[in-house]
VOGU-3710 file (C-alpha; in Angstrom, 3 decimals, decimal comma):
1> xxxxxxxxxx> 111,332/101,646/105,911  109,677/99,174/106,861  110,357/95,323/106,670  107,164/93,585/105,476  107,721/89,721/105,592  104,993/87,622/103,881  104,330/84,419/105,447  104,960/82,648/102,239  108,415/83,833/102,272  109,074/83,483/106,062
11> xxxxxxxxxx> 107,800/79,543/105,511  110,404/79,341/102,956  112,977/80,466/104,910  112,548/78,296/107,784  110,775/74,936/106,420  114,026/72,998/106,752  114,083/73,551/110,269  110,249/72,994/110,281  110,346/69,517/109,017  112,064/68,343/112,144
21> xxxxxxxxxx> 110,380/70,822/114,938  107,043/70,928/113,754  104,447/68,301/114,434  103,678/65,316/112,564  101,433/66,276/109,173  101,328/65,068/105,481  102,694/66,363/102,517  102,129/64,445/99,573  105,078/63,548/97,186  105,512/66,649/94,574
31> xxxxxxxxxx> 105,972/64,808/91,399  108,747/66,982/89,858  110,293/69,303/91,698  110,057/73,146/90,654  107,710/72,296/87,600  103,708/72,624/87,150  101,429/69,576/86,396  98,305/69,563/84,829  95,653/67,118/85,957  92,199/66,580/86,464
41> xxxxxxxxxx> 90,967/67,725/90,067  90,280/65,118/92,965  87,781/64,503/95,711  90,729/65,466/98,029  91,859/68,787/95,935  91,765/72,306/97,657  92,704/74,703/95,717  94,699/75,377/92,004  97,921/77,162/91,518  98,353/77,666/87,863
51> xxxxxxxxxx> 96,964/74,973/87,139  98,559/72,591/89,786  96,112/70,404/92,076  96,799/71,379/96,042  95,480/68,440/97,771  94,521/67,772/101,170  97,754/66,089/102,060  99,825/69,194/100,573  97,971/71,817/102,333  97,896/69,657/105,509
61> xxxxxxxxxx> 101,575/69,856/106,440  101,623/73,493/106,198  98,175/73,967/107,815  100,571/72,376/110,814  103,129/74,565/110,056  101,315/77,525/110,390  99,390/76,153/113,288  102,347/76,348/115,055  103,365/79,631/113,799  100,471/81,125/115,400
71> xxxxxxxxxx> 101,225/79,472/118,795  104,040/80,925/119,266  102,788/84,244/118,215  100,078/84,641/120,567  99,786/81,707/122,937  97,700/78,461/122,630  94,387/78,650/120,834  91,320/77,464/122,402  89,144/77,887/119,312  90,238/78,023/116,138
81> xxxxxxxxxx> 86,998/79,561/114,626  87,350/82,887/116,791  88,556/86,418/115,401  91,800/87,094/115,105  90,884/89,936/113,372  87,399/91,666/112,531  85,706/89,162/109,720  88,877/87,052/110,065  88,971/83,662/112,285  92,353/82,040/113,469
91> xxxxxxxxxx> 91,859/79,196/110,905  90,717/81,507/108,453  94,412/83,172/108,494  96,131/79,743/108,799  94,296/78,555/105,454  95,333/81,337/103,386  98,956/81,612/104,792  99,185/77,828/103,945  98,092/78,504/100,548  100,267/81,467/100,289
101> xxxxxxxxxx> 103,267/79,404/100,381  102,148/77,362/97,130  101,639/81,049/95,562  104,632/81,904/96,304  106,015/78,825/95,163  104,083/79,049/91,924  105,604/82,942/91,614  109,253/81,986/92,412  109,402/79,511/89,141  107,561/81,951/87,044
111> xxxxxxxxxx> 110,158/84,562/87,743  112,771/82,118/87,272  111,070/81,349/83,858  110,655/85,171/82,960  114,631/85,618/84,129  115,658/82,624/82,196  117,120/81,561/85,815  117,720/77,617/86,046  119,704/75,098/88,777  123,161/74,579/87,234
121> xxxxxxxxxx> 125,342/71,974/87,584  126,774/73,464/90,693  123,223/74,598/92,104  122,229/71,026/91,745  125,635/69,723/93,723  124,921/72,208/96,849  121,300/70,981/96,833  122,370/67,538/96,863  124,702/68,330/99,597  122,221/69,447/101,703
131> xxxxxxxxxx> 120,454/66,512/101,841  123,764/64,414/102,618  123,865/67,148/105,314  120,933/66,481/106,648  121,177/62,491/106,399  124,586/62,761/107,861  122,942/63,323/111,505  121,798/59,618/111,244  123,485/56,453/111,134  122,559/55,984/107,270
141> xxxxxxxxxx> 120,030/56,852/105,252  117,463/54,749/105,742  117,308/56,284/109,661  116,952/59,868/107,971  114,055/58,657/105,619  112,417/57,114/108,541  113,015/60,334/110,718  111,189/62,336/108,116  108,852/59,711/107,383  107,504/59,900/111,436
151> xxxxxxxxxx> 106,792/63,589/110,972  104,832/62,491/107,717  107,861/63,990/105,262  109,831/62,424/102,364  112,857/63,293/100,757  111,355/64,386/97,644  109,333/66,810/99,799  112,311/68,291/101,726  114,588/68,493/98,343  111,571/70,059/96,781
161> xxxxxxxxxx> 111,200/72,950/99,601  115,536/73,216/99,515  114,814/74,292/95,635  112,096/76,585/96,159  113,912/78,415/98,053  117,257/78,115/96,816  116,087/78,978/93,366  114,101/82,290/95,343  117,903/83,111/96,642  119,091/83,071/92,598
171> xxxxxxxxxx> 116,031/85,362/91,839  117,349/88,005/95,012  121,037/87,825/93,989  120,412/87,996/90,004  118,347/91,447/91,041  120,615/93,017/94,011  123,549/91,298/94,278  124,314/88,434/97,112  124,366/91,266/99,265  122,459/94,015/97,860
181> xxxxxxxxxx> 125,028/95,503/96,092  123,284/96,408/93,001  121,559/98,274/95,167  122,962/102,442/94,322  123,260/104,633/97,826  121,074/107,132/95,562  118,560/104,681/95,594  118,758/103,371/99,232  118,696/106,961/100,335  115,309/107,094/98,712
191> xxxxxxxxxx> 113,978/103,967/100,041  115,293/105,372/104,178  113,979/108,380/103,573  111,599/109,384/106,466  112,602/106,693/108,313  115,374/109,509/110,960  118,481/106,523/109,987  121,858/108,875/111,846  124,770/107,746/111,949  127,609/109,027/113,834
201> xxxxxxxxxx> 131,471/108,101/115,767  131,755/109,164/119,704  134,818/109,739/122,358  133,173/108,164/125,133  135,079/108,712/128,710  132,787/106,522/131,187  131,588/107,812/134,209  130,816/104,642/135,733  132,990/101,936/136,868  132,283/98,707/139,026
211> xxxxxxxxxx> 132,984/97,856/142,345  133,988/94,982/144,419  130,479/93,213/143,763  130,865/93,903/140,046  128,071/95,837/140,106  128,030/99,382/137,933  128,459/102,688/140,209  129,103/106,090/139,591  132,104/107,496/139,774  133,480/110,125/142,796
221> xxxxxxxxxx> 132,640/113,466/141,303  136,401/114,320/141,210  137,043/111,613/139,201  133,678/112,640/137,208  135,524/116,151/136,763  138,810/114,476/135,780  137,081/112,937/132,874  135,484/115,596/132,083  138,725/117,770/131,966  140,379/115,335/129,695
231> xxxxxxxxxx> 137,073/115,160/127,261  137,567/119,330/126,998  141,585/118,899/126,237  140,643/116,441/123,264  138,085/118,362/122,226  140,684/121,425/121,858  142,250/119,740/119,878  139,761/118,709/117,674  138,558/122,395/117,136  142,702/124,010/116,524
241> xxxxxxxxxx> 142,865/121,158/113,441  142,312/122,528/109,974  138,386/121,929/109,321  139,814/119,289/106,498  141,949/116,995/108,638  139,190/117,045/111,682  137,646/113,854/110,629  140,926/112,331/110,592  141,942/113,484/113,626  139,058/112,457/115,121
251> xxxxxxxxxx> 139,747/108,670/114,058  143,392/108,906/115,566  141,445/110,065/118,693  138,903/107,951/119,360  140,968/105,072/119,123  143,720/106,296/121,494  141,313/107,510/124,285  137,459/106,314/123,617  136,342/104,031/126,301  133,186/102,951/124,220
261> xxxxxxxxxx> 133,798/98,459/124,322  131,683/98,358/121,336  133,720/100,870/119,093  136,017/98,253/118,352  132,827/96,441/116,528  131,820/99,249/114,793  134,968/101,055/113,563  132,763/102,336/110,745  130,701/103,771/113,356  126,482/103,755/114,962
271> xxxxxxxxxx> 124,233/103,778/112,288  120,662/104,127/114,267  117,401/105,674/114,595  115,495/107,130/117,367  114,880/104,942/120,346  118,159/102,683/119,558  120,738/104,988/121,849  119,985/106,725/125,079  118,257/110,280/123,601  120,874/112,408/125,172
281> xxxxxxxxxx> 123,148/110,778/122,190  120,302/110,649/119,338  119,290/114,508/120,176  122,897/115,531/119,985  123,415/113,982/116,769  120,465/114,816/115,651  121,677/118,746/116,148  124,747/118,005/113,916  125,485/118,641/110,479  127,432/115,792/108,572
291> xxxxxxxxxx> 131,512/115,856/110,183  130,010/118,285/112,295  131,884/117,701/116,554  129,174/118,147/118,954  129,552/120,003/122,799  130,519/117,399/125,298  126,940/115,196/125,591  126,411/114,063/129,046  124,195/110,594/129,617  124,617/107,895/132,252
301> xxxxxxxxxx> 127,429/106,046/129,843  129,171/109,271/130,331  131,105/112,289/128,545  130,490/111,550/124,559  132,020/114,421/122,257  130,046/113,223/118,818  130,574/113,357/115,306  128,039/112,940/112,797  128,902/110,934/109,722  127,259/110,249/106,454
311> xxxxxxxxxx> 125,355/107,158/106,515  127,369/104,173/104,879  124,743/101,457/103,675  127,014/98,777/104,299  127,001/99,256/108,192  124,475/97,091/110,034  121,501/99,375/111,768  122,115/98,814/116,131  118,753/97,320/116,018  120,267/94,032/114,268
321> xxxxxxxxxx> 123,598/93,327/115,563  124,594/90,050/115,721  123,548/89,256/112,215  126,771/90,320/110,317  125,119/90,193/106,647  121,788/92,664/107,623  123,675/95,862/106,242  121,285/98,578/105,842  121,559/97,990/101,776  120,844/94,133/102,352
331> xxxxxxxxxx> 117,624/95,634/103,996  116,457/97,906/101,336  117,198/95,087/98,770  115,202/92,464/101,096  112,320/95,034/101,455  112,599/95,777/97,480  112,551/91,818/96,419  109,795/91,353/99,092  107,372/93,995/97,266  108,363/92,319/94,102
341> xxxxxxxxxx> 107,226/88,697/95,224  103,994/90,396/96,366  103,443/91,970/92,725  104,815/88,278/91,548  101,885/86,676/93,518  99,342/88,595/92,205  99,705/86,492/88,505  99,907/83,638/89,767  96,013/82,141/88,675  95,080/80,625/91,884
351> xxxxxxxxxx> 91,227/79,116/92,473  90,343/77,845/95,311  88,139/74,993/95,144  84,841/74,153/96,810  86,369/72,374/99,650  88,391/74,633/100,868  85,974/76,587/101,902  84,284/73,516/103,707  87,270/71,905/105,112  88,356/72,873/108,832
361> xxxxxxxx> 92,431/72,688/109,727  90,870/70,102/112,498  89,634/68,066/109,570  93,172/68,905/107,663  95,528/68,169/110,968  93,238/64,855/112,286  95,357/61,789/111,792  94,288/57,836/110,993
//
């Protein structure tokens, strides 16, 4: 599996955070937030999104946005008109990701519409206190208007990207579940598959310690062997248990005399893929059938006997710990909902008008 992020949906992830960091560009005031206007199309218009004029000043702060984005991606940009890819210039992929986010806008109140999905009572509250949030890091109110107002934002602007992507959160929990919990392990299997996901428990007995400098050094090799020693007593008794209480036994084990720090953070146990543990450990799990105890695995952590588990979607992967709520189901819902937008996208009617083509993000991002 692979996680696919659109820009669009990236940008409406992280715009709150953009309207203070990012530099100072226009937006211009969406009339009602979350719902289409007709209207006849201005000098200044860009492009239309089901039928909703884009103008200058809209696409401008997220021309800036995006701008930025690239930056940090791959270091300042000398020229904006050379290839980032073949036929494709850097401004040529900062236009259309712009414009992407007012597709994906577009797409997001569709699907509301299609899921009869609307801002309740409550939704509206929480939205509301986000802004009083956000205002509360000033003396008053005024100060936060005029804080926005310096980066070229307004209020109705920031409330209107809040519901965009608030309502986008309704769409992802009304399909999966807050946490992807609609999502069947049947089906999750299906999405992993191919993608060499093990998951496994370990007695680890270190064979490193530190010394007086706190730096990390071997062990003597009779203490090495004393380790060792110990590892093949536990692992006797593993193998004289009745095949149906070895998992259990293993448990009781592990937590009396594993020396692994970070079992006590993953009691469920390593849920990884190649590359994310040393290979001694991958390779010997790999080897194992599920409850299967592996030979004592030496690496340069130590002794490891392993046990290979069935894979329990609602551990988090190695590769994102730290962020408690990115449970291997969470994933395959997130990758799921992000194919969806795409397919959403694709009916939104979008035309993009003659001077978009014309216009330069210089012209877009020049001020006065």
């Amino acid at each position: 599996m692979k996680k696919q992020k659109i820009m669009a949906l990236l940008l409406a992830g992280y715009m709150v955070f953009a309207l203070c960091a990012c530099g100072s560009q226009t937006f211009s005031n969406p009339k009602q937030p979350l719902e289409q206007t007709e209207g006849e199309v201005a000098e200044d218009g860009i492009a239309l999104v089901n039928g909703r004029r884009i103008t200058k000043e809209d696409f401008s702060y997220f021309i800036g946005y995006y701008m930025n984005y690239v930056k940090e991606s791959y270091g300042e940009v000398e020229d904006w008109t050379a290839e980032i890819a073949e036929g494709k210039t850097y401004g040529d992929y900062v236009k259309e990701a712009a414009l992407d986010w007012f597709v994906y806008a577009a797409a997001m109140i569709q699907q509301a519409e299609r899921s009869n999905i609307t801002l309740n009572e409550e939704d509206k509250t929480y939205l509301a206190n986000q802004w009083e949030e956000f205002v509360s890091g000033y003396d008053d109110e005024a100060s936060a208007l005029a804080a926005l107002e310096e980066y070229s934002c307004t209020k109705e602007l920031y409330q209107y990207i809040l519901e965009v992507q608030y309502l986008g959160e309704k769409i992802f929990n009304n399909l999966y579940g807050e946490n992807g919990q609609a999502l069947s392990d049947e089906q999750c299997a299906a999405m992993v598959e191919g993608d060499g996901y093990l998951m496994a428990k370990h007695i680890l007995l270190q064979t490193q310690t530190q010394n007086e400098n706190g730096e990390t050094v071997d062990m003597s090799e009779e203490e090495k062997a004393e380790k060792h020693a110990k590892l093949e007593k536990i692992k006797e008794q593993l193998e004289a248990a009745e095949p149906d209480e070895r998992a259990k036994l293993f448990d009781e084990l592990m937590l009396e005399y594993s020396e692994d720090p970070g079992s006590t953070n993953s009691p469920e146990g390593y849920l990884f893929q190649e590359g994310n543990m040393v290979t001694e450990f991958y390779e010997g799990t790999l080897a194992l059938e599920e409850y299967e105890i592996s030979e004592i695995v030496v690496t340069s952590y130590g002794y490891h006997l392993i046990e290979r588990i069935p894979i329990n979607y609602d551990v988090v992967p190695s590769s994102y710990y730290g962020y408690d709520y990115l449970t291997l189901r969470y994933l395959c819902a997130d990758e799921a909902y992000n194919s969806s937008i795409n397919s959403w996208m694709e009916r939104v009617e979008t035309e993009k008008l003659p001077s978009y083509e014309s216009v330069t993000i210089e012209d877009l991002t020049a001020k006065g």
